[in-house]
C-alpha positions as CSV (number, residue, x, y, z in Angstrom):
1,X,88.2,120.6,110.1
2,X,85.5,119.7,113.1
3,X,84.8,115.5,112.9
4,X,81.7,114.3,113.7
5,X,79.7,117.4,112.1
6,X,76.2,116.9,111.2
7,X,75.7,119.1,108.5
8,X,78.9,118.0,107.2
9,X,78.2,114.7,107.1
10,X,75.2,115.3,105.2
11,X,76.6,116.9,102.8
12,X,79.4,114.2,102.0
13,X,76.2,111.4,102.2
14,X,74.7,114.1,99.2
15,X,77.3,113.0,96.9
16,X,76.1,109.0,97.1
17,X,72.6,110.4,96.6
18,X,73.9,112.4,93.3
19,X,75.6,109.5,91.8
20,X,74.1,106.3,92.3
21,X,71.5,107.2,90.1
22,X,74.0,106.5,87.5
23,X,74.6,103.2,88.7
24,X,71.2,102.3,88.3
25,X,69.7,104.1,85.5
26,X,72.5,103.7,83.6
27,X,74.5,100.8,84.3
28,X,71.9,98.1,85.7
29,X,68.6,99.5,83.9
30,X,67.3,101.7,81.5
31,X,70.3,102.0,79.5
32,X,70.6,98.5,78.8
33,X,67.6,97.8,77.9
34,X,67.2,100.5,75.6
35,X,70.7,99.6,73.9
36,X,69.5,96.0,72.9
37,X,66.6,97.1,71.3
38,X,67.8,100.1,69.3
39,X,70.8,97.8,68.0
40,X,69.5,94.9,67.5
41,X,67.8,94.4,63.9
42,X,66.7,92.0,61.3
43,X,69.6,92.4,58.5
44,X,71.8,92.1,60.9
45,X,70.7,90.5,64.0
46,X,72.5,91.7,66.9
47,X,75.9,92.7,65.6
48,X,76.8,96.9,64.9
49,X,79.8,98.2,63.3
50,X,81.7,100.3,65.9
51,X,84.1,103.0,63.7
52,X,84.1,100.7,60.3
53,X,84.7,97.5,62.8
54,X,82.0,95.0,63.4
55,X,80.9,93.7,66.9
56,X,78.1,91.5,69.0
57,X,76.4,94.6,70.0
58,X,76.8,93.9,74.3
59,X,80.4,92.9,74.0
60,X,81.3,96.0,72.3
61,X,79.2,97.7,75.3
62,X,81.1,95.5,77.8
63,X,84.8,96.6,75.8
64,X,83.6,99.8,76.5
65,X,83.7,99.7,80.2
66,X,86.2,97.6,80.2
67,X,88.4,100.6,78.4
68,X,86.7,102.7,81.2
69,X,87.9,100.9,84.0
70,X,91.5,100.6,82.6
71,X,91.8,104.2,82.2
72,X,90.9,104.4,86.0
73,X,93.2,102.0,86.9
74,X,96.0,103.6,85.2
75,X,94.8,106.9,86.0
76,X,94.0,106.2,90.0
77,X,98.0,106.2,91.1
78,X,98.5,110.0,89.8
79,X,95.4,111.5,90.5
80,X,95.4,110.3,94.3
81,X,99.2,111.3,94.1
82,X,98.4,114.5,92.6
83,X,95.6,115.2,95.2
84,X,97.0,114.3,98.2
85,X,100.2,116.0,97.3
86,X,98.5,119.3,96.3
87,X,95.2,119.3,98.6
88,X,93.1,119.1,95.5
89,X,91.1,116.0,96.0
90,X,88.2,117.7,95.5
91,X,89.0,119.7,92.3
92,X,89.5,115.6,90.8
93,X,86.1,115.1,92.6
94,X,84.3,118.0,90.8
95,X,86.1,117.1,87.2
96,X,85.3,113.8,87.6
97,X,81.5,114.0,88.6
98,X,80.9,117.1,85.9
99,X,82.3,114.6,83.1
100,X,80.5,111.5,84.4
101,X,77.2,113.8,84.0
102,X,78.1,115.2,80.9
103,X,78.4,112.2,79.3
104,X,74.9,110.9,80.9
105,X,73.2,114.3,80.0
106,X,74.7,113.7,75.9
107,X,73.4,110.4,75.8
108,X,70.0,111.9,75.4
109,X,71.1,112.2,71.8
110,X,71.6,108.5,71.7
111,X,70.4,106.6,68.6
112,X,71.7,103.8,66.4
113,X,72.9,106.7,63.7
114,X,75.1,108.4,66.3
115,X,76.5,104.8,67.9
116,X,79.8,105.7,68.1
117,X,79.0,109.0,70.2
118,X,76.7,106.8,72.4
119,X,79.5,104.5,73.6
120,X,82.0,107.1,74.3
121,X,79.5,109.1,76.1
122,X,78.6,105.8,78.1
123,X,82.7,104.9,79.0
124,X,83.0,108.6,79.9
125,X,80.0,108.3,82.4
126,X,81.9,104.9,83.6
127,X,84.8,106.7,83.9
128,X,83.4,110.1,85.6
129,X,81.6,107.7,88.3
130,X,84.4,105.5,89.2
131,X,86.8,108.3,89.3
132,X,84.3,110.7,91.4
133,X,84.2,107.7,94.2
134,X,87.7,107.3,95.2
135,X,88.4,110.8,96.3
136,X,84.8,110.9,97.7
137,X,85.6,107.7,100.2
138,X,89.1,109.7,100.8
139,X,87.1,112.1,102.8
140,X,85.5,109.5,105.4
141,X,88.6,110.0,107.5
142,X,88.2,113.6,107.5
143,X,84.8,114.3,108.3
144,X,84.6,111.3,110.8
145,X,86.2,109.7,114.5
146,X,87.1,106.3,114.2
147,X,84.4,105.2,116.3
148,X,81.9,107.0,113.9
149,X,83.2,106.2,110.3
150,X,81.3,102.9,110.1
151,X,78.0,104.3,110.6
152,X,78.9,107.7,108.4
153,X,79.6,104.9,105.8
154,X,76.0,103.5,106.2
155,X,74.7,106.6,106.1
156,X,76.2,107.5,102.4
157,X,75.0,104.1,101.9
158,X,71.5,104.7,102.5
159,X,71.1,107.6,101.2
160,X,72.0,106.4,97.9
161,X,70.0,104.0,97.8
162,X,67.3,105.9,98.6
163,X,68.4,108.7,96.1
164,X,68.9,106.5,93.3
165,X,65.5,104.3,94.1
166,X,63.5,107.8,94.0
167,X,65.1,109.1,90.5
168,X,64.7,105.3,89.2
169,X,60.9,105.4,90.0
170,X,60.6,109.0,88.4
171,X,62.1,107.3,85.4
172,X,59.8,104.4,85.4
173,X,56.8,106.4,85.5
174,X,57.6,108.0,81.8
175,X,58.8,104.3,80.7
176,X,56.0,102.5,81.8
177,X,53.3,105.0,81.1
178,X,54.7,107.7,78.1
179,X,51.2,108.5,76.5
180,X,50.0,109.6,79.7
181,X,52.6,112.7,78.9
182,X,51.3,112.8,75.5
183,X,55.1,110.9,74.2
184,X,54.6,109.1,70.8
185,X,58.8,108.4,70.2
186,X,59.4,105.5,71.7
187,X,63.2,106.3,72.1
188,X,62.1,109.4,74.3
189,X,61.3,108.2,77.6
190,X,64.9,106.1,77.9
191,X,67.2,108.7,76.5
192,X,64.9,111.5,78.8
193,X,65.7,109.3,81.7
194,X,69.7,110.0,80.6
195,X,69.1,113.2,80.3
196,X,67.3,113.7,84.3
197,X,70.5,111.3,86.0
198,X,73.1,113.7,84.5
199,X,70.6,116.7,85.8
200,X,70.3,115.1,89.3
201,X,74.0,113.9,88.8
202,X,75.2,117.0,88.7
203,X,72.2,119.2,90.9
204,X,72.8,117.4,94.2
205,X,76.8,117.3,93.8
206,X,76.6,120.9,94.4
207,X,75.5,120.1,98.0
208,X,78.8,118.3,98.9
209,X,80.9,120.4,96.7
210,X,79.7,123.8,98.8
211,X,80.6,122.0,102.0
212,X,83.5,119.7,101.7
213,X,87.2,121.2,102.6
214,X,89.3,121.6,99.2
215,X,91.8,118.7,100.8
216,X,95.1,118.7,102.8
217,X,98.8,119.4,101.1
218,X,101.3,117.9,102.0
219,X,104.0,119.8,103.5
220,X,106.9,118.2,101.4
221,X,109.3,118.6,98.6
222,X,109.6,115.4,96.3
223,X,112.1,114.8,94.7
224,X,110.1,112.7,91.7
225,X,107.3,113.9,89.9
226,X,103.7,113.2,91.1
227,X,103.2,111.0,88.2
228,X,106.1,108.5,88.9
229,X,105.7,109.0,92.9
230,X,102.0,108.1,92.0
231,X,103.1,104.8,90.9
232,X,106.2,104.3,93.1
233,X,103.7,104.5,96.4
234,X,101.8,101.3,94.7
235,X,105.2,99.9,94.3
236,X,105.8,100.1,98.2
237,X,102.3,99.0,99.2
238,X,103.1,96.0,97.3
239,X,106.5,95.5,98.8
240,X,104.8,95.3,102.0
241,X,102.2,93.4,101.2
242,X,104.7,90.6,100.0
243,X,105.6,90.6,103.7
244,X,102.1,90.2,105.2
245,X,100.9,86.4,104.8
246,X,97.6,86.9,105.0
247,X,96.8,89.5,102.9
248,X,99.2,88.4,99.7
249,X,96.7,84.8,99.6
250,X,93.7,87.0,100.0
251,X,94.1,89.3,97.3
252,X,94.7,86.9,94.3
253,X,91.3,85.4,95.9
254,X,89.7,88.5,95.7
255,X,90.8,89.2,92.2
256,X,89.5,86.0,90.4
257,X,86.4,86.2,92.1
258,X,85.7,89.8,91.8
259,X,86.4,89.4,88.1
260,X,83.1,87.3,88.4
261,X,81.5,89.5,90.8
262,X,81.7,93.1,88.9
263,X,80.7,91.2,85.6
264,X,77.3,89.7,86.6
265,X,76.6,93.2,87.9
266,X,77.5,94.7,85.0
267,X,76.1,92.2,82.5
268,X,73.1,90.8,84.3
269,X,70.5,93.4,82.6
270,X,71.9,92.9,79.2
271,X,71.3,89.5,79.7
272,X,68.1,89.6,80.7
273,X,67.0,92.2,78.1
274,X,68.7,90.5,75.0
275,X,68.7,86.2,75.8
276,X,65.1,86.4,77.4
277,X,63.7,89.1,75.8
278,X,62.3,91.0,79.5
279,X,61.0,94.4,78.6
280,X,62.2,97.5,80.5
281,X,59.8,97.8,83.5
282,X,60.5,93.7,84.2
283,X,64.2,94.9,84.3
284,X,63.6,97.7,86.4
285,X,62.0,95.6,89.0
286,X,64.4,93.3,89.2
287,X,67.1,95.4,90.0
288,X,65.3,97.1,92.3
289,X,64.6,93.7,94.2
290,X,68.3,92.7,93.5
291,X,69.7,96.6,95.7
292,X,67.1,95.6,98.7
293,X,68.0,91.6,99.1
294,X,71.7,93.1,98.9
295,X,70.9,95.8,102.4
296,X,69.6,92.2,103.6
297,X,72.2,90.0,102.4
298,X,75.1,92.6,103.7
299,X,73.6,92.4,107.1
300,X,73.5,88.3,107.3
301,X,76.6,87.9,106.3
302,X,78.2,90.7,108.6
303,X,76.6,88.4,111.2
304,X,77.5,85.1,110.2
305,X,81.2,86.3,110.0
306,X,80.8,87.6,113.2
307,X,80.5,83.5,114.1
308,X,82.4,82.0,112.0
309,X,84.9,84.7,110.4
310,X,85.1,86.2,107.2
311,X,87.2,83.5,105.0
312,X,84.8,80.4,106.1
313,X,81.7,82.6,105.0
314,X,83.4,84.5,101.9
315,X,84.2,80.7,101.1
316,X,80.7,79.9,101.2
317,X,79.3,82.6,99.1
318,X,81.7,82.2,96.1
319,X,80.2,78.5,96.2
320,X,76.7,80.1,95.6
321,X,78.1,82.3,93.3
322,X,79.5,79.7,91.5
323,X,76.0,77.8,91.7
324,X,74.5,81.1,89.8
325,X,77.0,80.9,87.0
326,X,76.0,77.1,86.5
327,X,72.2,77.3,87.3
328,X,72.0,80.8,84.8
329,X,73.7,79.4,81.9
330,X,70.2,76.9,81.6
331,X,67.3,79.5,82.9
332,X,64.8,80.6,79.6
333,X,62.2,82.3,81.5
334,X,61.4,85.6,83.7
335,X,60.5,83.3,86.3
336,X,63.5,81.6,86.9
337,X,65.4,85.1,86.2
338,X,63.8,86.3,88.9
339,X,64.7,83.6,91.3
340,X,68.2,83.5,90.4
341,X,68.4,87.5,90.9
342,X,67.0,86.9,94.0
343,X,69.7,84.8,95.0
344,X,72.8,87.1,93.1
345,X,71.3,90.3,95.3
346,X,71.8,88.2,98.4
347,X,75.2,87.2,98.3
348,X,75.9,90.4,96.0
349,X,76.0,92.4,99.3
350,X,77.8,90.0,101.6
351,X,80.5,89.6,98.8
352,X,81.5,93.3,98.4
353,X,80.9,94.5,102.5
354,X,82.9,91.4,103.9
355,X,85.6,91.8,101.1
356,X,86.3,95.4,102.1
357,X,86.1,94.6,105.7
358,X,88.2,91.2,105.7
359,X,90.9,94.0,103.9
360,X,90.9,95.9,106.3
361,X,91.5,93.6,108.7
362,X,94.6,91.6,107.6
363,X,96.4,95.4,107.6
364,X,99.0,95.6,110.6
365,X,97.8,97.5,113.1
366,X,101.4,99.4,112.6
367,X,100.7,100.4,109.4
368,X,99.6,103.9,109.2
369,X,99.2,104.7,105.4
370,X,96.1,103.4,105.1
371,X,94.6,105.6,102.2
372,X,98.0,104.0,99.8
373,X,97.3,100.5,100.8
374,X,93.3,101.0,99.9
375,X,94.2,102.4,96.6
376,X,96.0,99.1,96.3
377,X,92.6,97.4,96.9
378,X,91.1,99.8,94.6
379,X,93.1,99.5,91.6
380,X,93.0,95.6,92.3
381,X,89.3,95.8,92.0
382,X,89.3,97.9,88.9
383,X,91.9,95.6,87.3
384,X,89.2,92.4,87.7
385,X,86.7,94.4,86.3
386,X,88.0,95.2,83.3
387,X,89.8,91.4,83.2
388,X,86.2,89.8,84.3
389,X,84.7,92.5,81.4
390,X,87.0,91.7,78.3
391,X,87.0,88.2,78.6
392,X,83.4,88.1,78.6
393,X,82.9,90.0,75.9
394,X,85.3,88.0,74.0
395,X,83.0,84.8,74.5
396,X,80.2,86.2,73.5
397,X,81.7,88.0,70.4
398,X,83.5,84.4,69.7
399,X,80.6,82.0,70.4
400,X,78.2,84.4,69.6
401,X,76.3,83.6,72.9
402,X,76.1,85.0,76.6
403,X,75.3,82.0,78.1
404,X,78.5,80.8,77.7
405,X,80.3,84.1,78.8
406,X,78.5,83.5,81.8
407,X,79.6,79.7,82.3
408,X,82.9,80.5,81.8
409,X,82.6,83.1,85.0
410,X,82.1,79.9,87.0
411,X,86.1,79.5,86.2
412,X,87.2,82.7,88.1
413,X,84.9,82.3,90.7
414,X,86.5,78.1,90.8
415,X,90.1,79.9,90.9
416,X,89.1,82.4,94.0
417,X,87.7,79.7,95.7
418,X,90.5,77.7,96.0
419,X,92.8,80.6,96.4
420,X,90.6,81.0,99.2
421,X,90.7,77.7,100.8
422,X,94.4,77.8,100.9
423,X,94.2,81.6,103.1
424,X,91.7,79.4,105.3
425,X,94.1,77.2,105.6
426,X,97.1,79.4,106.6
427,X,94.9,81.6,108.7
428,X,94.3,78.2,111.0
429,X,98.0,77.7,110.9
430,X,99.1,81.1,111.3
């Protein structure tokens, strides 16, 4: 296959554009918003009963994705296995991006009376997204030089940002203004908003999908099944990673305080929309003010490691992510809300692009496999995520408040950043 293609690299930009409405709409926004208000009532405040079980209506959300994320991390091993073995990464890219919108296009039909449909329909969208990503960033190799893969990255980047931003205002419009389009059910302009991010979901996948190379067999004959050899390759990777100093103390960092990381993302608009009461379009804003501090926050960090390297500034940025957890547990108002998400978008960026990168660079330069040892990173990530999700849903559903699931986030991110003074330390002394 030709590198550095144009058209190509369009097309594999398309499939961020497609998705990340999902990630807006549905995980940051609309969705959350709308799933406060349609299960919170006055018999029994905020609590729904979940197949004859009864639950704090955001922590059963938050099990849900929680249950989401597992199944990708058990399911991430075999399927990259499977794919690279069989050259069908993207068959797994197509199944996983026609059940993610699927799910989003059934959760039109999304009420309080069909609950139980709306939360599988909300982990299978979870699931289709997460899953469609990791054979989509398998392809960066492929269609892109070394020297060019950083800026084909920034491309997909941008452009779904810019996709998602454009659906998310679309959606806005019929939120913030439904009687100019004659809408009287006030359920309609939230679950129509489902309904056009599975349409888009799927629409603009097509573009990728018609240009993107099926994937690359292997031209072997294993001996074990690609379900076990799935899971024996994460076996080596961690073998050798035992043997690399620097990268065995930065991944326990980089668990604990991803746990905290993925769950404020997660959980910050159900916070918002259920302990201060912000309507919809409030939310909306926010997170739209939280993606462009992040493009900002990405690129100040990128410099200031650039000066003083990656482990001194992470270290400074779980510090003001510890701050948040602290300083959010006491905010009441939209004002201070806004403030404090002002702050989360700026080190939200940094956290995530100098995690990835500060990987990437503890790896040998010997090492070779490079696609194995980030599906390490990958199912480490997952694994906080649903950790950093179930506990604090568990909080909540205990104590009965968010607030204190939130304070008791500052703990991982305490954890990480000692973890990651002692790699500071051994990176001096190393």
């Amino acid at each position: 296959m030709e590198k550095n293609n144009k058209k190509t690299i369009r097309a594999w930009a398309m499939f961020d554009w497609a998705n990340s409405a999902y990630n807006l709409v549905i995980t940051s926004t609309i969705f959350p918003a709308y799933y406060v208000a349609i299960t919170a009532n006055a018999a029994n405040g905020d609590r729904v009963t979940f197949f004859g079980h009864s639950f704090v209506n955001t922590a059963l959300s938050n099990y849900a994705l929680a249950a989401a994320y597992l199944a990708i991390v058990l399911m991430l091993p075999v399927l990259t296995s499977i794919a690279d073995n069989r050259g069908s990464k993207k068959r797994f890219m197509q199944f996983f991006t026609w059940l993610g919108s699927l799910a989003c296009l059934s959760l039109f039909f999304f009420r309080l009376a069909t609950l139980e449909f709306g939360i599988i329909c909300f982990a299978l969208a979870a699931i289709g997204y997460s899953g469609g990503f990791v054979f989509y960033n398998s392809y960066l190799p492929e269609i892109a030089t070394v020297d060019k893969q950083d800026a084909v990255s920034a491309k997909g980047f941008s452009y779904g940002y810019i996709g998602s931003v454009i659906l998310q205002v679309i959606c806005f419009v019929f939120v913030l203004s439904p009687a100019t389009f004659g809408i009287t059910d006030a359920s309609f302009p939230a679950r129509l908003s489902f309904l056009l991010v599975g349409l888009w979901w799927i629409g603009f996948a097509q573009i990728p999908f018609n240009r993107l190379p099926p994937g690359n067999a292997k031209a072997s004959n294993q001996s074990v099944s690609v379900v076990r050899g799935g899971f024996i390759e994460l076996g080596k990777v961690w073998q050798q990673v035992k043997g690399m100093p620097l990268l065995k103390r930065f991944l326990p960092a980089f668990f604990f305080y991803s746990m905290g990381v993925q769950t404020i993302m997660l959980a910050a608009a159900g916070f918002g929309a259920k302990v201060l009461h912000l309507p919809t379009e409030n939310l909306i804003i926010i997170i739209l003010i939280i993606q462009l501090v992040a493009i900002a926050g990405a690129n100040l960090m990128s410099k200031l490691s650039a000066k003083y390297g990656n482990v001194s500034v992470l270290t400074l940025v779980v510090i003001i992510w510890i701050a948040v957890c602290f300083v959010a547990y006491f905010v009441t108002n939209a004002t201070q809300f806004y403030a404090l998400a002002a702050v989360v978008g700026l080190v939200m960026g940094g956290v995530q692009s100098l995690s990835r990168s500060t990987y990437s660079k503890f790896l040998p330069e010997q090492v070779t496999d490079t696609a194995s040892f980030f599906s390490f990173y990958d199912v480490t990530e997952k694994l906080a995520i649903v950790a950093g999700m179930f506990s604090f849903a568990v909080i909540e559903d205990i104590t009965g408040s968010m607030r204190n699931s939130i304070l008791a986030l500052g703990v991982f991110f305490i954890v990480g950043l000692l973890l990651l003074i002692n790699l500071r330390r051994a990176e001096r002394t190393g």
